[in-house]
C-alpha positions in Angstrom: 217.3 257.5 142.0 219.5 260.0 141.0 218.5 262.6 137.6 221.1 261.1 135.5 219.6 258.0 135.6 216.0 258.7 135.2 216.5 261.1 132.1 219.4 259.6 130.5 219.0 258.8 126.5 218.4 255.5 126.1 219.9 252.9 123.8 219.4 249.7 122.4 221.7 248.4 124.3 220.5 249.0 128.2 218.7 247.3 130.3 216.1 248.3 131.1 212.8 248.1 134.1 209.3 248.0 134.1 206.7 247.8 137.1 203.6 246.0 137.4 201.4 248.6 135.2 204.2 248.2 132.4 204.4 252.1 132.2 207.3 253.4 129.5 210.7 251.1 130.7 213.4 253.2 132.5 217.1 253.5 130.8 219.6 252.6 133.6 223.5 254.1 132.7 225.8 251.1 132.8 228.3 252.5 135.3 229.6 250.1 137.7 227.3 249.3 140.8 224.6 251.6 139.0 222.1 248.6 138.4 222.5 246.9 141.7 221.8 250.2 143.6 218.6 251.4 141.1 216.9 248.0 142.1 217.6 248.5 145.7 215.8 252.0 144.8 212.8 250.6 142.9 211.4 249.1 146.0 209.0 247.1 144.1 208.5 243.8 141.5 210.2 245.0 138.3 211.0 242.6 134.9 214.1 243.3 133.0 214.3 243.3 129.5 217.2 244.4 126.6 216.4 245.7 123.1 218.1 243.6 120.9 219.0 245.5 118.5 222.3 247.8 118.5 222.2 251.1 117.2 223.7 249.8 114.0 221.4 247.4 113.3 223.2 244.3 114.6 222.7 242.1 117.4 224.3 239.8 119.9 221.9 236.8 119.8 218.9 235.7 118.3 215.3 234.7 120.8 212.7 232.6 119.3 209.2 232.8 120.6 206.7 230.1 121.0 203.5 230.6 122.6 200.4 228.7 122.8 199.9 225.1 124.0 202.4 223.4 121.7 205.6 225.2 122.5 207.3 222.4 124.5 207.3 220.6 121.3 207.8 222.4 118.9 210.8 224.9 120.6 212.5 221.2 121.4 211.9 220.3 117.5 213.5 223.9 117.0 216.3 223.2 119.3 217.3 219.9 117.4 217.2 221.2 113.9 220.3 223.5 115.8 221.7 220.5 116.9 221.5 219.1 113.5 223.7 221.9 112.1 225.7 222.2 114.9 224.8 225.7 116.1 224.4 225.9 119.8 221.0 227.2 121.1 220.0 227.0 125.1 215.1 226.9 125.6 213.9 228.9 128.5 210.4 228.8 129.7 209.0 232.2 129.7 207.9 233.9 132.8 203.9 232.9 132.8 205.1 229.5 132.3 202.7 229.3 129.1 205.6 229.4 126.5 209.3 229.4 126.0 212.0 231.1 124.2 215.0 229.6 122.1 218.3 231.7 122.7 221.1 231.9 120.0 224.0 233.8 121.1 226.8 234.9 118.4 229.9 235.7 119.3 230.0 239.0 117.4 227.6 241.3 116.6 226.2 240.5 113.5 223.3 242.7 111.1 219.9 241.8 112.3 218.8 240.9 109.4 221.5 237.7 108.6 220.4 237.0 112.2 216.8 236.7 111.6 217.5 235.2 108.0 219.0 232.6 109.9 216.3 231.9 112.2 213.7 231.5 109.2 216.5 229.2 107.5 215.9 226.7 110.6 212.2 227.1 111.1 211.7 226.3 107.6 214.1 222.7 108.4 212.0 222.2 111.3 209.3 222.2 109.5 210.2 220.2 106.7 211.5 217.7 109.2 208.6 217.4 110.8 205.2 218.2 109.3 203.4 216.8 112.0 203.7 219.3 114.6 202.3 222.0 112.2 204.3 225.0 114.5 201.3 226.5 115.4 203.1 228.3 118.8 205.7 229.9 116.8 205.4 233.7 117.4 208.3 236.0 116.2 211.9 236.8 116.6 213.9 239.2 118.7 214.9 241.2 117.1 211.8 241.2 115.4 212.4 243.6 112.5 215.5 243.6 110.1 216.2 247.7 110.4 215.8 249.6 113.1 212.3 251.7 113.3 212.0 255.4 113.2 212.5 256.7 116.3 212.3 253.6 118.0 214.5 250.8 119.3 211.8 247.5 118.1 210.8 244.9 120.7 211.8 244.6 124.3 212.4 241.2 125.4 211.9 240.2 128.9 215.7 239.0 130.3 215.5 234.9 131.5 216.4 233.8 135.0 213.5 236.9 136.7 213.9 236.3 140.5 210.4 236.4 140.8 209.6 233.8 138.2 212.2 231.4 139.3 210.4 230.0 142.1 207.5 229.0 139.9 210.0 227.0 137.8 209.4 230.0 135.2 212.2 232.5 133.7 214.5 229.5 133.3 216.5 227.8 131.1 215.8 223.8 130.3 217.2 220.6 129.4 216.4 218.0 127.0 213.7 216.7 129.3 211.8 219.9 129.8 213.4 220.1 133.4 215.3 223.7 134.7 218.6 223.7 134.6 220.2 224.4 138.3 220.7 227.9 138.3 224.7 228.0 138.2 224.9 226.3 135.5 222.0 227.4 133.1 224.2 230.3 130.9 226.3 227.7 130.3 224.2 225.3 128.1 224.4 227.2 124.8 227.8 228.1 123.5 228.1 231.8 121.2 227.8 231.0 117.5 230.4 232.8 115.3 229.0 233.6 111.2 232.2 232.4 109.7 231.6 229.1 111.3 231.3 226.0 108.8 227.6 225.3 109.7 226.7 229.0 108.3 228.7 227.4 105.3 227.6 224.0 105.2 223.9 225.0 105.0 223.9 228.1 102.5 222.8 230.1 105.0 223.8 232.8 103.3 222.5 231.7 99.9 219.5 230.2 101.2 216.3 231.4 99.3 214.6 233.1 101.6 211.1 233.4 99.6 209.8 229.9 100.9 210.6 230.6 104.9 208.0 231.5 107.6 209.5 235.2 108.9 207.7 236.7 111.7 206.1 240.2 110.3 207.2 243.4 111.9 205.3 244.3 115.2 204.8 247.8 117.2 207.2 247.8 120.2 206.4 245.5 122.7 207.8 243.2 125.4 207.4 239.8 125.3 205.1 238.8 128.1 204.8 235.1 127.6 
């Protein structure tokens, strides 16, 4: 791999590789062909991930992530509180299988924090529509703080659709039923969410009171490994 690669700067925005020991994730430059060839050069297992978070503090979509033995139900419950307020939201499974992850995409870049404020707004409707389930496997967001930390980028999040987890029916996007999507046609299951659109409106979103809802406290930098 050529020098440029391996010492460029990173930024929030790259993707970026780690190998089986999760050492420190290298920054690949986003120059045509350049990410096809470095994986040809790795030689070896990798996991992709993205930092979420741009440089000024905004972001392209919103991950929710539910661990533990109840995250089937309770990222569907999540998943039809969106449908509810007509925001478009697509559940992958996570790569061990154990969890899953509920993607919101926006169709511009929008401050982290109205992102995550927006996340809260529908956990908090999930769970006031349905006590029963308690959330238990809810984690955190991604991005997972509202600013950016000093000298750091906040959490890597592993990339869905991992060629190494697909054939365990892992890294993949699902339907209604819990069942993968076939792969051509598993990006296209959640449409991008603009924040002038009426549900952002219709629901206060912007208003909401934010003092009652269930945010996820910041972390140290991390992948999500579930």
């Amino acid at each position: 791999m050529g020098a440029d690669a391996a010492t460029a700067k990173p930024r929030p925005s790259d993707v970026f590789f780690g190998g089986k020991n999760r050492a420190v994730p290298l920054a690949l430059p986003r120059a045509p062909g350049c990410v096809s060839t470095s994986i040809r050069e790795l030689g070896q297992p990798f996991v992709a991930g993205v930092y979420p978070m741009l440089l000024d503090e905004t972001c392209f979509f919103l991950a929710v992530d539910f661990d533990k033995s109840g995250w089937l139900e309770d990222s569907t419950a999540f998943i039809e509180t969106c449908r509810r307020m007509d925001l478009s939201a697509a559940l992958e499974r996570s790569r061990s299988g154990r969890g899953g992850h509920a993607w919101l995409f926006f169709e511009e870049a929008v401050p982290a924090a109205l992102a995550r404020k927006l996340g809260c707004y529908i956990l908090t409707e999930t769970m006031e529509r349905r006590p029963d389930i308690g959330f238990d496997s809810y984690d955190r967001f991604f991005p997972n703080q509202d600013t950016l930390p000093h000298g750091g980028f906040g959490n890597l999040i592993a990339l869905p659709l991992q060629k190494h987890r697909r054939g365990d029916g892992n890294s993949v996007f699902l339907d209604d039923h819990g069942i993968p999507h076939h792969a051509s046609s598993s990006t296209t299951t959640a449409s991008r969410i603009t924040i002038n659109g009426p549900s952002f409106q219709r629901y206060g979103v912007f208003d909401a009171d934010i003092s009652k809802m269930s945010c996820a406290k910041p972390s140290n930098e991390a992948v999500s490994s579930a």
